[in-house]
Biopython code that builds the backbone (N, CA, C, O; Angstrom):
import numpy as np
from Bio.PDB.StructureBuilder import StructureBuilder

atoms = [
    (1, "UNK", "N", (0.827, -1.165, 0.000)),
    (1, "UNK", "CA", (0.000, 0.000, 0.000)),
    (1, "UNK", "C", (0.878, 1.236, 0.000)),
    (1, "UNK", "O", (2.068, 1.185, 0.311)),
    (2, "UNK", "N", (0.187, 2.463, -0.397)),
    (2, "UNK", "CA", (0.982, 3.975, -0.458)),
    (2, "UNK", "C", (-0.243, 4.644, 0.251)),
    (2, "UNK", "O", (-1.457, 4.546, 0.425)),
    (3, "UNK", "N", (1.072, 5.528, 0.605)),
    (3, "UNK", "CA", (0.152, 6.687, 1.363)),
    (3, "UNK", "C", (0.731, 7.972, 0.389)),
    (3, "UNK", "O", (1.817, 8.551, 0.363)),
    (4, "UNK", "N", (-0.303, 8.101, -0.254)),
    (4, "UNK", "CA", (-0.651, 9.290, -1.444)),
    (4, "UNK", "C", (-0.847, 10.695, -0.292)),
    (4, "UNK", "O", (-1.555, 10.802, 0.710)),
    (5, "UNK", "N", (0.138, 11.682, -0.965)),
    (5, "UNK", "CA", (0.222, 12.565, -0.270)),
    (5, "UNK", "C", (-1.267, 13.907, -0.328)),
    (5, "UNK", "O", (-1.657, 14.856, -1.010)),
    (6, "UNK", "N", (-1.494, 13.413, 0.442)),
    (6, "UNK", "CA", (-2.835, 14.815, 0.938)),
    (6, "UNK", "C", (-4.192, 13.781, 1.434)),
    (6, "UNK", "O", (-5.150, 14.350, 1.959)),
    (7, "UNK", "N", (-4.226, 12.614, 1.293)),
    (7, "UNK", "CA", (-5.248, 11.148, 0.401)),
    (7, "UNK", "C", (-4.777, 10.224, 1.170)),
    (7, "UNK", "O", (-4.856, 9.175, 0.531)),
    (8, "UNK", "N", (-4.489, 10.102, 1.827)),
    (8, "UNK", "CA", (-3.824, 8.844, 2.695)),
    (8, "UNK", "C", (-3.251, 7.697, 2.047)),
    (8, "UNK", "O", (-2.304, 7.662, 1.261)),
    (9, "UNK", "N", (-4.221, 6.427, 2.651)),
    (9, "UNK", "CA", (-3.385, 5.662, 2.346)),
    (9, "UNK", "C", (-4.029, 4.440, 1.474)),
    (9, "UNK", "O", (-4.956, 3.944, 2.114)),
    (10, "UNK", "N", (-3.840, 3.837, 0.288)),
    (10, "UNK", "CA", (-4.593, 3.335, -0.568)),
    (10, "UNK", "C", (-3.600, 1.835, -1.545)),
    (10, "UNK", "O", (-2.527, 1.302, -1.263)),
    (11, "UNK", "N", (-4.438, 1.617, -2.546)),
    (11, "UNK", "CA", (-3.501, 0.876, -2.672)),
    (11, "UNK", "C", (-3.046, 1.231, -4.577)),
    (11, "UNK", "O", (-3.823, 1.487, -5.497)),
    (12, "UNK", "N", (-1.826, 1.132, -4.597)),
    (12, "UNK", "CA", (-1.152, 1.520, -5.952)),
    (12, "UNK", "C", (-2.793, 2.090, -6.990)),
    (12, "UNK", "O", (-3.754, 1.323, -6.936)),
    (13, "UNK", "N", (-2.885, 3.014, -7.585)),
    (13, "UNK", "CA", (-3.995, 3.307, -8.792)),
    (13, "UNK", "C", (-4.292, 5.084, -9.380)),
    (13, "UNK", "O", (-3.834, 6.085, -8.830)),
    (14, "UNK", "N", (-4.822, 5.067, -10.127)),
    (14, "UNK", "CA", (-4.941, 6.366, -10.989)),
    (14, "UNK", "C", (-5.650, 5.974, -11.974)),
    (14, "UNK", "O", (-5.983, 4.837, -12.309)),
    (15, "UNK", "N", (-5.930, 7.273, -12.555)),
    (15, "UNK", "CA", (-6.578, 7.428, -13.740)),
    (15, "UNK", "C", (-5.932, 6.427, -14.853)),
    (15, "UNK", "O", (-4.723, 6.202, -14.899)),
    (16, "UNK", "N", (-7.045, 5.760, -15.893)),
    (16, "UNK", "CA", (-7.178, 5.721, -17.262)),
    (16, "UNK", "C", (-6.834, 6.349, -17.949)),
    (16, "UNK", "O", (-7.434, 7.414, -18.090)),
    (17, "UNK", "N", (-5.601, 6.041, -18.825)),
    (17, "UNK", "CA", (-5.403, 7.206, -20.063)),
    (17, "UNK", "C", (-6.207, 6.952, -21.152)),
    (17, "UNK", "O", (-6.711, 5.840, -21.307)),
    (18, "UNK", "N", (-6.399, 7.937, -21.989)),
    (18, "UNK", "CA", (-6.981, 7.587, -23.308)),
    (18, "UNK", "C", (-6.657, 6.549, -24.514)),
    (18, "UNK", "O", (-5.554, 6.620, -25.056)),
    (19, "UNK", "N", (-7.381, 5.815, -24.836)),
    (19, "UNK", "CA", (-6.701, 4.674, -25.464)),
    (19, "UNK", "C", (-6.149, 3.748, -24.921)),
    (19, "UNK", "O", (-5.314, 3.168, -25.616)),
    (20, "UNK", "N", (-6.419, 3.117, -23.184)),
    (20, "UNK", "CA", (-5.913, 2.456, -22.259)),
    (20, "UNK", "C", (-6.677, 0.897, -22.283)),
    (20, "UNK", "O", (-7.541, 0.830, -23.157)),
    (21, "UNK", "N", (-6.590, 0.293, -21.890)),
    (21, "UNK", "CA", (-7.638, -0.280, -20.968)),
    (21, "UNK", "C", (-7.260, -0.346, -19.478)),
    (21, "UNK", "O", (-6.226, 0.032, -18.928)),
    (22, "UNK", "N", (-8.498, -0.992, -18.902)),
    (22, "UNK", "CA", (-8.711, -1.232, -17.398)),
    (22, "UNK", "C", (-7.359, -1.916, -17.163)),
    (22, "UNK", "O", (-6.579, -1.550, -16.285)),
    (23, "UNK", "N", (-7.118, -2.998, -18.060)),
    (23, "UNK", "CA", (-5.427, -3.720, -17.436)),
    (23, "UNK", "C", (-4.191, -3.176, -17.946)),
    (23, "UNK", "O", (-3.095, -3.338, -17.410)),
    (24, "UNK", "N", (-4.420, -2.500, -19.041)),
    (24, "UNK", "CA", (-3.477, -1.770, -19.153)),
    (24, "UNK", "C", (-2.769, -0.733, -17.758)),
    (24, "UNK", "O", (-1.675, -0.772, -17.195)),
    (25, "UNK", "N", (-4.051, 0.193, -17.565)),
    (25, "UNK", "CA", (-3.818, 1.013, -16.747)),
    (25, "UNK", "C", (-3.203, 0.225, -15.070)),
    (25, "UNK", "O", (-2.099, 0.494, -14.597)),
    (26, "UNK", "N", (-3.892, -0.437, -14.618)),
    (26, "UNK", "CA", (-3.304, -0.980, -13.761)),
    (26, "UNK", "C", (-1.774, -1.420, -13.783)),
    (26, "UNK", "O", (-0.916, -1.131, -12.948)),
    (27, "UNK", "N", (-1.638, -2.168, -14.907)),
    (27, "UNK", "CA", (-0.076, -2.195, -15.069)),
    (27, "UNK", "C", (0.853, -1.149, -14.958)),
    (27, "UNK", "O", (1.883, -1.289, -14.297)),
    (28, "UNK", "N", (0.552, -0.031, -15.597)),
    (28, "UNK", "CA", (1.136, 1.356, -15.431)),
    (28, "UNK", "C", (1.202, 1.885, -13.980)),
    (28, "UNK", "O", (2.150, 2.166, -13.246)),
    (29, "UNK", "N", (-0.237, 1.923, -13.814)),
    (29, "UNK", "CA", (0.139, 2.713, -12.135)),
    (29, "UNK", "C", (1.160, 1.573, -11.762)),
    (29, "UNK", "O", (2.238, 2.150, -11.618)),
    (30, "UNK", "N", (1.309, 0.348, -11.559)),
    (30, "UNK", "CA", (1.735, -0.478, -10.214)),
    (30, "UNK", "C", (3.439, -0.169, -11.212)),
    (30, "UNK", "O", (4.307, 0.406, -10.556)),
    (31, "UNK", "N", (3.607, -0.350, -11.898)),
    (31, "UNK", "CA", (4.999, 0.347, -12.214)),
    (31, "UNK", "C", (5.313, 1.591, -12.070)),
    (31, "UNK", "O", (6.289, 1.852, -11.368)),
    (32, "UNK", "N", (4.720, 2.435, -12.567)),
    (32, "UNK", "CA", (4.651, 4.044, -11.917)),
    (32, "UNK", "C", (4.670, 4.549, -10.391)),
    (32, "UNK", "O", (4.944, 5.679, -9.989)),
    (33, "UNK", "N", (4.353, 3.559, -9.744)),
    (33, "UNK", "CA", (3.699, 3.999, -7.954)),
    (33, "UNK", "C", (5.021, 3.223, -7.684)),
    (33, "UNK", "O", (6.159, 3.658, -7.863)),
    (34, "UNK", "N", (4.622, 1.855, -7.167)),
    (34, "UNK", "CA", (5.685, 1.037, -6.068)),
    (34, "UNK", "C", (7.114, 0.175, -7.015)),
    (34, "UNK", "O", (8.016, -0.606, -6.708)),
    (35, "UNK", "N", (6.568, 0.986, -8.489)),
    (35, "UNK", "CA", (7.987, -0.184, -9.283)),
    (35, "UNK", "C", (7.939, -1.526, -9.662)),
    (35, "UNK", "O", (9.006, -2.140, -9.668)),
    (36, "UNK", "N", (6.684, -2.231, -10.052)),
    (36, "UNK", "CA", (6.469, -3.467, -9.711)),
    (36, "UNK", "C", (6.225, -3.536, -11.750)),
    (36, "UNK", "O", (6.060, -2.790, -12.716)),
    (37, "UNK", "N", (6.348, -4.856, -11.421)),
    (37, "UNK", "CA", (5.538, -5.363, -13.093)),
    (37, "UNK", "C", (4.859, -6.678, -12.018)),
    (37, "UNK", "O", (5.273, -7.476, -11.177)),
    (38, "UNK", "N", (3.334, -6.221, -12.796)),
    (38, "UNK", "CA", (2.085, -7.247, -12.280)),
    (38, "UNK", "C", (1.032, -8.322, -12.992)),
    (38, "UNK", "O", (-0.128, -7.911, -12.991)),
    (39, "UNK", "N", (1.159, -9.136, -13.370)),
    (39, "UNK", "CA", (0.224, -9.954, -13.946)),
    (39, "UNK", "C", (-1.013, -9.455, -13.632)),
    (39, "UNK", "O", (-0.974, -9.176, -12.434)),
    (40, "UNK", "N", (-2.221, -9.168, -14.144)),
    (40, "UNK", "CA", (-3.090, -8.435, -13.751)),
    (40, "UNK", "C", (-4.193, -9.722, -13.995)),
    (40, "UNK", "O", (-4.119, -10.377, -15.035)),
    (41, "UNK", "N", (-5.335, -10.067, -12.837)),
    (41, "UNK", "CA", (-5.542, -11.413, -12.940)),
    (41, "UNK", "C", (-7.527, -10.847, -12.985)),
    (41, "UNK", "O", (-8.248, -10.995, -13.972)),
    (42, "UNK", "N", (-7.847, -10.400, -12.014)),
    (42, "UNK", "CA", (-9.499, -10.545, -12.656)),
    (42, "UNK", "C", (-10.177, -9.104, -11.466)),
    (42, "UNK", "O", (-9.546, -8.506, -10.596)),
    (43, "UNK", "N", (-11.419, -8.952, -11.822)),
    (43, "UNK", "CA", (-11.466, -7.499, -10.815)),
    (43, "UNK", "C", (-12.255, -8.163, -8.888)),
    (43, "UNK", "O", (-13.102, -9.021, -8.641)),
    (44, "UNK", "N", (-11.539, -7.354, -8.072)),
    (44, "UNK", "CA", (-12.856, -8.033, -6.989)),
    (44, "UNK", "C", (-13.160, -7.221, -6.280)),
    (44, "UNK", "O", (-13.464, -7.415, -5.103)),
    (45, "UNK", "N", (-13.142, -6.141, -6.847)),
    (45, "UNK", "CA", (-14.166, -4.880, -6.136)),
    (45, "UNK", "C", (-14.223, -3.914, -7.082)),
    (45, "UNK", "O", (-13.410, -3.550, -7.932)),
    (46, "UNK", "N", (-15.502, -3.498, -6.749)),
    (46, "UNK", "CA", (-15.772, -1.700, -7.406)),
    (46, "UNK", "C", (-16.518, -0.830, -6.271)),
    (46, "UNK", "O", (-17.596, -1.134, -5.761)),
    (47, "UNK", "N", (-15.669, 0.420, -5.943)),
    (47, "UNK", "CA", (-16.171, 1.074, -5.071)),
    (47, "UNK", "C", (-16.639, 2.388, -5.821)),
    (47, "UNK", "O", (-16.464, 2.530, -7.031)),
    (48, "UNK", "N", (-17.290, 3.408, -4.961)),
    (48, "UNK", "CA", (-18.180, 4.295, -5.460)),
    (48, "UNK", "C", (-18.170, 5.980, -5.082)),
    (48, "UNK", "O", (-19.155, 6.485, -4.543)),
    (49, "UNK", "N", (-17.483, 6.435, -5.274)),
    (49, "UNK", "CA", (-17.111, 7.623, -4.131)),
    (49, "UNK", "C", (-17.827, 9.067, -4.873)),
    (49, "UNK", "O", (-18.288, 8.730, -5.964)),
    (50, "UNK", "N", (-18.057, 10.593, -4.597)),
    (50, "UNK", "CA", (-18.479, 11.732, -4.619)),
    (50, "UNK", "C", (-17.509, 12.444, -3.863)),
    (50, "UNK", "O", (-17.490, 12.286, -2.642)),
    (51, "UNK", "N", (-16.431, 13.459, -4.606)),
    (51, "UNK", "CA", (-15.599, 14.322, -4.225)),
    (51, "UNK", "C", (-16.189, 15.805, -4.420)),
    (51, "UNK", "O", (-15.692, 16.493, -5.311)),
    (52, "UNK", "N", (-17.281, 16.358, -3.588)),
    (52, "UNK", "CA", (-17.949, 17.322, -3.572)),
    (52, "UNK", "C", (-17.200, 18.530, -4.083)),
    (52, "UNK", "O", (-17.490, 19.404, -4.899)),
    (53, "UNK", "N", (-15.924, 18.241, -3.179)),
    (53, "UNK", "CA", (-15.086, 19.671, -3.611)),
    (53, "UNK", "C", (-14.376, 19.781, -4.611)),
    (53, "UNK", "O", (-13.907, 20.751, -5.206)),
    (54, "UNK", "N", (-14.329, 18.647, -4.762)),
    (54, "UNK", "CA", (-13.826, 18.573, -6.239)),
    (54, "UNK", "C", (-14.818, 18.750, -7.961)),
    (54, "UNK", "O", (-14.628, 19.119, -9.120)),
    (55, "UNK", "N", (-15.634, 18.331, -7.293)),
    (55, "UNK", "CA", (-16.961, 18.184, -8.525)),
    (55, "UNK", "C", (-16.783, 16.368, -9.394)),
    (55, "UNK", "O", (-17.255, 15.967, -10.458)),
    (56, "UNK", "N", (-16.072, 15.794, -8.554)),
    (56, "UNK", "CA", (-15.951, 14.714, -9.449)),
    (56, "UNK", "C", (-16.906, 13.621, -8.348)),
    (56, "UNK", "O", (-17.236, 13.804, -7.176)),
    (57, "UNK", "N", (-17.179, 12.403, -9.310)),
    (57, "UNK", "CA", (-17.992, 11.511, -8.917)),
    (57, "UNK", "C", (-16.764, 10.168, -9.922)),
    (57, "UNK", "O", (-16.368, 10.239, -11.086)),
    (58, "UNK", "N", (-16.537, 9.288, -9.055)),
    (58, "UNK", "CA", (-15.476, 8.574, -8.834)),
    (58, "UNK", "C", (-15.946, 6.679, -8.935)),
    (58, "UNK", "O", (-16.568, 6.120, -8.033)),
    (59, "UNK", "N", (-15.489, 5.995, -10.179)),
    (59, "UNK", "CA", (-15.616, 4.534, -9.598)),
    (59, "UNK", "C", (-14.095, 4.374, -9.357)),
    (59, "UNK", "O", (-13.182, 5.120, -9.713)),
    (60, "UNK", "N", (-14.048, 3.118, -8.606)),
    (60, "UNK", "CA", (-12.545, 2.279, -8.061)),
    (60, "UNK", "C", (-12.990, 1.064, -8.173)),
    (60, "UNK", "O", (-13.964, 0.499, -7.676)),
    (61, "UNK", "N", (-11.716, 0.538, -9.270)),
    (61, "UNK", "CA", (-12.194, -0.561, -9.601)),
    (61, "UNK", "C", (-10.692, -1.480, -9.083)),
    (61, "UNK", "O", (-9.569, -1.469, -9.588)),
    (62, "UNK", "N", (-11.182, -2.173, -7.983)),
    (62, "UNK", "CA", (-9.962, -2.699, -7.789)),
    (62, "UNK", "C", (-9.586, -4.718, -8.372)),
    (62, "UNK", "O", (-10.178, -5.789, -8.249)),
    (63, "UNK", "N", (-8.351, -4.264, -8.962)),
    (63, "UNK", "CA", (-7.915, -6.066, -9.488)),
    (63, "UNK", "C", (-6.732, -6.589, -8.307)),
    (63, "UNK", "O", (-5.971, -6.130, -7.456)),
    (64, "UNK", "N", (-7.285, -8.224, -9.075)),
    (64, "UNK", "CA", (-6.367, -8.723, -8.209)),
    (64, "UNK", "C", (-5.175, -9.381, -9.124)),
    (64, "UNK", "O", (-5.437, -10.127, -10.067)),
    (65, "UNK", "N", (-3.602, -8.965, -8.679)),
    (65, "UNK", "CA", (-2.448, -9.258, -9.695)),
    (65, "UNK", "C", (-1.921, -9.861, -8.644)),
    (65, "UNK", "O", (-2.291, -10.082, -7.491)),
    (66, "UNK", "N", (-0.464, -10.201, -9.627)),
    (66, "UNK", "CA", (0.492, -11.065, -8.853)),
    (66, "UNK", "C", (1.665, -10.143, -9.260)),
    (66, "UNK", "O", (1.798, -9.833, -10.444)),
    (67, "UNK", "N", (2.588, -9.660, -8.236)),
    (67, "UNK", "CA", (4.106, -9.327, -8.703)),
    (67, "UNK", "C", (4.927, -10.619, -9.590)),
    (67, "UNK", "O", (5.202, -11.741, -9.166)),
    (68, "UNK", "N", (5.200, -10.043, -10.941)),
    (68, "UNK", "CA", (6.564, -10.735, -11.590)),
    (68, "UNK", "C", (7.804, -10.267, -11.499)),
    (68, "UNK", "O", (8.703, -11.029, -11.852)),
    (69, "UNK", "N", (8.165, -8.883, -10.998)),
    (69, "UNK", "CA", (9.270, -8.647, -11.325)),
    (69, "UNK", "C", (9.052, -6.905, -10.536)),
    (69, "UNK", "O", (8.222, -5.998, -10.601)),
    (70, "UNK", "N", (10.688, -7.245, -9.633)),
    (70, "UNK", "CA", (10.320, -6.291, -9.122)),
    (70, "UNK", "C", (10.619, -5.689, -7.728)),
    (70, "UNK", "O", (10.421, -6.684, -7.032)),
    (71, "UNK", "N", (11.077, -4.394, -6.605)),
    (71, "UNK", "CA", (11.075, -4.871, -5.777)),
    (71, "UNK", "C", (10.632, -3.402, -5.143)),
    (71, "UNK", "O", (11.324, -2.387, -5.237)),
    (72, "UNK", "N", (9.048, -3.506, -4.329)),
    (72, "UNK", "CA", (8.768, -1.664, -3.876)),
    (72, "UNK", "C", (9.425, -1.059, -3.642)),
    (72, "UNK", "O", (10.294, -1.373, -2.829)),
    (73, "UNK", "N", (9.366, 0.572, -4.422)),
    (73, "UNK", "CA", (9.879, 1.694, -4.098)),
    (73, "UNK", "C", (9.387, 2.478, -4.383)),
    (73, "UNK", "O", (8.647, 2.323, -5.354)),
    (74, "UNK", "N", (9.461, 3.856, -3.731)),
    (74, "UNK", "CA", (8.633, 5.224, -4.263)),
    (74, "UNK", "C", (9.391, 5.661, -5.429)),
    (74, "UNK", "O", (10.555, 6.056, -5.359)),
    (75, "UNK", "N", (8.540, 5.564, -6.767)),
    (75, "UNK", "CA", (8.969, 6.539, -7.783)),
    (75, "UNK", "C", (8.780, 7.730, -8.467)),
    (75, "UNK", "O", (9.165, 8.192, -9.541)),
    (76, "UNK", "N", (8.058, 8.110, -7.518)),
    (76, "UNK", "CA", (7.392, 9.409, -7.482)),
    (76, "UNK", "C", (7.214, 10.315, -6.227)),
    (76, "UNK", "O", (6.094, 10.732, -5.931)),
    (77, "UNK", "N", (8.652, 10.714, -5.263)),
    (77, "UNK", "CA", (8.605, 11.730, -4.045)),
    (77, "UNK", "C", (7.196, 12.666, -4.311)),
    (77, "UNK", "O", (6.337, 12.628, -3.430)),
    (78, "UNK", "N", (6.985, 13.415, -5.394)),
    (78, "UNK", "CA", (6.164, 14.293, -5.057)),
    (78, "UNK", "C", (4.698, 13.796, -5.010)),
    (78, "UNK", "O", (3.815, 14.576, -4.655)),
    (79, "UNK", "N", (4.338, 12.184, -5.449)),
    (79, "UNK", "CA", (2.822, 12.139, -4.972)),
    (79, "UNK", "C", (3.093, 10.854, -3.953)),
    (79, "UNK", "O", (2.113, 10.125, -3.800)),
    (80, "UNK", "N", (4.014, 10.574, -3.409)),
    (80, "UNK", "CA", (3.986, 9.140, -2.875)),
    (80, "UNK", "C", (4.711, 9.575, -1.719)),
    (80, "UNK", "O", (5.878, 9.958, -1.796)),
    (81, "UNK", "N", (3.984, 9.524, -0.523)),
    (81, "UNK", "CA", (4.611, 10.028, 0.299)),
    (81, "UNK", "C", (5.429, 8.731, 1.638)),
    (81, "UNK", "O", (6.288, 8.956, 2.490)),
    (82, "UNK", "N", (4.694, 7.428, 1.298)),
    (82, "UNK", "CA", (5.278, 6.336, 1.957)),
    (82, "UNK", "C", (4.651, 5.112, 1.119)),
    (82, "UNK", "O", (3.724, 5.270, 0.324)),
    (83, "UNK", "N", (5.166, 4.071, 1.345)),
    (83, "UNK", "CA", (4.835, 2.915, 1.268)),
    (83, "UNK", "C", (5.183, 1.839, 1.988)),
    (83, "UNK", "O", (6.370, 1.824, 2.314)),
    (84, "UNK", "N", (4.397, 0.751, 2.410)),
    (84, "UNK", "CA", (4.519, -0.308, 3.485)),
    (84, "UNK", "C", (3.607, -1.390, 2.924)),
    (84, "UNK", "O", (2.681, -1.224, 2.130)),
    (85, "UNK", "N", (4.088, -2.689, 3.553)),
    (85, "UNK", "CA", (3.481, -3.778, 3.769)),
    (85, "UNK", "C", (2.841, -3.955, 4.732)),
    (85, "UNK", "O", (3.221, -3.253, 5.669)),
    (86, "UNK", "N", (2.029, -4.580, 4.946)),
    (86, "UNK", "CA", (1.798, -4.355, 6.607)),
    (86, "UNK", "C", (0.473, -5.504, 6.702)),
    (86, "UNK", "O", (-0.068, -5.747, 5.624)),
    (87, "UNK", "N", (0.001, -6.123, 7.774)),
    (87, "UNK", "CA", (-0.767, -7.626, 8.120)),
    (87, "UNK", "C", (-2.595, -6.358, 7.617)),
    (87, "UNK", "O", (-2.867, -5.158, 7.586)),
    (88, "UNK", "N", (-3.242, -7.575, 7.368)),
    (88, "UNK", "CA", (-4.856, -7.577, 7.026)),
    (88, "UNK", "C", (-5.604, -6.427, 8.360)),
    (88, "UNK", "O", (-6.602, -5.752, 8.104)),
    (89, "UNK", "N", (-4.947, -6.394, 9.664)),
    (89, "UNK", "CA", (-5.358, -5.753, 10.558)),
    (89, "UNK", "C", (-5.254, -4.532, 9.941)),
    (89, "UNK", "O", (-6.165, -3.890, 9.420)),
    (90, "UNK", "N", (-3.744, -4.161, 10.054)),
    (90, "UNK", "CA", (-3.343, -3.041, 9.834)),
    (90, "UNK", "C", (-4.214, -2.297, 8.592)),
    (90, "UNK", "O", (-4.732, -1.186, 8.704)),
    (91, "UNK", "N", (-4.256, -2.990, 7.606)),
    (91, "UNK", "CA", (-5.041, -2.289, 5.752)),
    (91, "UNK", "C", (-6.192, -2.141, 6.432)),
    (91, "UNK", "O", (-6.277, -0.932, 6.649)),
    (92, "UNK", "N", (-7.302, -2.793, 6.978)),
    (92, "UNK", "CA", (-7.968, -2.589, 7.039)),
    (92, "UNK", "C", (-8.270, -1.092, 8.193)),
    (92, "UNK", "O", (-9.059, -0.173, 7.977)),
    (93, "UNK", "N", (-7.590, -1.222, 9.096)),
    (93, "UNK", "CA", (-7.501, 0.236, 9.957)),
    (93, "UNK", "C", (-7.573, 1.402, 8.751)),
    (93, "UNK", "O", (-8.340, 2.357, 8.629)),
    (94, "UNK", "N", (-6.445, 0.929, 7.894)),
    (94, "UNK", "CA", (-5.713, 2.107, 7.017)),
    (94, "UNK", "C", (-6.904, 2.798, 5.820)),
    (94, "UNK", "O", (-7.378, 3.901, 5.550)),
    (95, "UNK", "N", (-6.988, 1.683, 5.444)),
    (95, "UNK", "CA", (-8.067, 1.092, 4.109)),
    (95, "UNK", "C", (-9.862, 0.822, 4.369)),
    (95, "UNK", "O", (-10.488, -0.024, 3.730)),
    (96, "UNK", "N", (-10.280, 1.426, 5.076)),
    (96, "UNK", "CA", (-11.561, 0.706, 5.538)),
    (96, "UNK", "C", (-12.834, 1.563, 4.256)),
    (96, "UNK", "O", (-13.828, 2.286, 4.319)),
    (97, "UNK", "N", (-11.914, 0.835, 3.103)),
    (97, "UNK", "CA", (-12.886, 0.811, 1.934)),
    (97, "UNK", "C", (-13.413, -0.613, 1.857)),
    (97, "UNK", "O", (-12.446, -1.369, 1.768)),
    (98, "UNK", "N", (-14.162, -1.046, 1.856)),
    (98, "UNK", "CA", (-14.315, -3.037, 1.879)),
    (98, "UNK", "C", (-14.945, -3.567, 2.824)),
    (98, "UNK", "O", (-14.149, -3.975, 3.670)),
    (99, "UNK", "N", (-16.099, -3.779, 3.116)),
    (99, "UNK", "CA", (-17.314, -4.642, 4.002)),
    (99, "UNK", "C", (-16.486, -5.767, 4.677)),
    (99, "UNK", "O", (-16.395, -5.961, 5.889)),
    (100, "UNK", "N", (-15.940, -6.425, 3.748)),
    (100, "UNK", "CA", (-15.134, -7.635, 3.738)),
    (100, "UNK", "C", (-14.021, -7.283, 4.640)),
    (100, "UNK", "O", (-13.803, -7.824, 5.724)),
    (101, "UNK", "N", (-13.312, -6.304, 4.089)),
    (101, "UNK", "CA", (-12.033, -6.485, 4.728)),
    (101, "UNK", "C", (-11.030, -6.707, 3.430)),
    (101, "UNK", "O", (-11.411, -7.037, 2.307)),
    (102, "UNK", "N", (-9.746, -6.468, 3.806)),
    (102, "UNK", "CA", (-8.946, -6.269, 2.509)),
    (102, "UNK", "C", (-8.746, -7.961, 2.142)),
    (102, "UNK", "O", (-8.536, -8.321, 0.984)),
    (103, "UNK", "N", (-8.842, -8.923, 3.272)),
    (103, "UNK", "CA", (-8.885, -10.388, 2.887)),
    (103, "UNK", "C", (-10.285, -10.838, 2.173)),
    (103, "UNK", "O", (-10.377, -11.924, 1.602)),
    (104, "UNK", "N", (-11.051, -10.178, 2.232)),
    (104, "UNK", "CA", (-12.542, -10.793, 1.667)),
    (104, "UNK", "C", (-11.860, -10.016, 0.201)),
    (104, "UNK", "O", (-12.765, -10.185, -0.616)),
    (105, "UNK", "N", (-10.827, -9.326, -0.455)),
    (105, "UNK", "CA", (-10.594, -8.819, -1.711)),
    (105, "UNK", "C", (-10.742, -10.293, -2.018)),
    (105, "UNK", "O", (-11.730, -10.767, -2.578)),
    (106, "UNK", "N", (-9.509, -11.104, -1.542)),
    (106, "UNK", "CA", (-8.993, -12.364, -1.843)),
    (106, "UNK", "C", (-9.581, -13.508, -2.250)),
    (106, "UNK", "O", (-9.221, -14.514, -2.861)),
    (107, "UNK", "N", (-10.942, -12.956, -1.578)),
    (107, "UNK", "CA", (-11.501, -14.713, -1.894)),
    (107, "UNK", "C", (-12.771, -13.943, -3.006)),
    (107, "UNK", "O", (-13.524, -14.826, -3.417)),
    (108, "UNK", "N", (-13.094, -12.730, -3.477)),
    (108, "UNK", "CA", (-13.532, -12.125, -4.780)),
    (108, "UNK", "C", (-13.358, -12.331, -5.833)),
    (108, "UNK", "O", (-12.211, -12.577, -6.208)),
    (109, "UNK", "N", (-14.345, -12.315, -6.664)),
    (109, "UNK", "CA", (-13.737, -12.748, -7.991)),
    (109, "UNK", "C", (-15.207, -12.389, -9.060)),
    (109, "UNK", "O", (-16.383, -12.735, -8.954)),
    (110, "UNK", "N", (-14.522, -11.594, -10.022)),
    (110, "UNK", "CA", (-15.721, -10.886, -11.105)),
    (110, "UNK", "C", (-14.567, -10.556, -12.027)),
    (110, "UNK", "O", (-13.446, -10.047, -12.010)),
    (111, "UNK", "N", (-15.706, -11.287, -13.083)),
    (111, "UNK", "CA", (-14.529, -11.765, -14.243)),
    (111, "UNK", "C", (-14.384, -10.037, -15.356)),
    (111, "UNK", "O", (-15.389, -9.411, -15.694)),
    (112, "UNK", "N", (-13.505, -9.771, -15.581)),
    (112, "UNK", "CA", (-13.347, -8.870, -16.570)),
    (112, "UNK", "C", (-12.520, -8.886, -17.827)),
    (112, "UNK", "O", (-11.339, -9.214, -17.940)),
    (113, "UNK", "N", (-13.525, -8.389, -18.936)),
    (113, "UNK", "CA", (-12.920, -9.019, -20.309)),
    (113, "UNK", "C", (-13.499, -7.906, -21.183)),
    (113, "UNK", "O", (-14.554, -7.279, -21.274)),
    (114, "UNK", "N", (-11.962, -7.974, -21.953)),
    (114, "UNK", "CA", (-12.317, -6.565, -22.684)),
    (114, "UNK", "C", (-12.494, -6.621, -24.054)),
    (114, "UNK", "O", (-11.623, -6.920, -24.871)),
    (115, "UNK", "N", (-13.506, -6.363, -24.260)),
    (115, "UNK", "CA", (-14.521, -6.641, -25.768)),
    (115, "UNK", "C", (-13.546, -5.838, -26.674)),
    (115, "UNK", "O", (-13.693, -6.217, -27.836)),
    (116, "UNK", "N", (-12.849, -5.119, -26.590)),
    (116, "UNK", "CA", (-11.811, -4.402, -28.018)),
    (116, "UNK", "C", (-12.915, -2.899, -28.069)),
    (116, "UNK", "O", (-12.699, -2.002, -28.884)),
]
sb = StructureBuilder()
sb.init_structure("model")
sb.init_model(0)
sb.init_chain("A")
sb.init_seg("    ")
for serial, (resi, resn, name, xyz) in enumerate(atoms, 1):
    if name == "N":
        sb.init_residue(resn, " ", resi, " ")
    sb.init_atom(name, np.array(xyz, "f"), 0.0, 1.0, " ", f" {name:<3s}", serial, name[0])
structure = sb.get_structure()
């Protein structure tokens, strides 16, 4: 997980570029954020948020990958202000986006497939 500076603490993600897809983009952030290359495997959450002050209205679509290659680091000082590992207790203190819990991600599963 990173703790995104102003935003706490979340796990590797960003915007869609144009001409992306959903796994594309994921691949990018998790190389862009913690340095990783990720097999990107199927989605097991979508969350739903309203940033009033912002004017934006927000999905989070979170997948579940596997590291291939790779080993965390901040590659970006100016939006990444830490990163850690840390036990299911802890994410969930940190993270309490998820009914489940960041272990109920784990046992999720909603298949995603991208029509072209």
């Amino acid at each position: 997980m990173v703790n995104n500076r102003g935003s706490g603490w979340s796990l590797p993600g960003g915007a869609v570029e144009k001409g992306e897809t959903f796994k594309q983009a994921v691949m990018r952030e998790v190389k862009e954020e913690p340095g990783l290359t990720v097999e990107v495997e199927h989605i097991v959450s979508v969350n739903e948020a309203f940033f009033k002050e912002r004017g934006h209205h927000a999905l989070f679509t979170t997948f579940k990958a596997k590291i291939i290659n790779g080993s965390p680091s901040i590659q970006y000082e100016n939006e990444i202000e830490e990163k850690k590992w840390v036990d299911f207790q802890t994410a969930n203190k940190l993270m309490p986006y998820n009914p489940s819990g960041i272990e109920g991600l784990l046992e999720s599963f909603v298949p995603y497939t991208f029509q072209g």
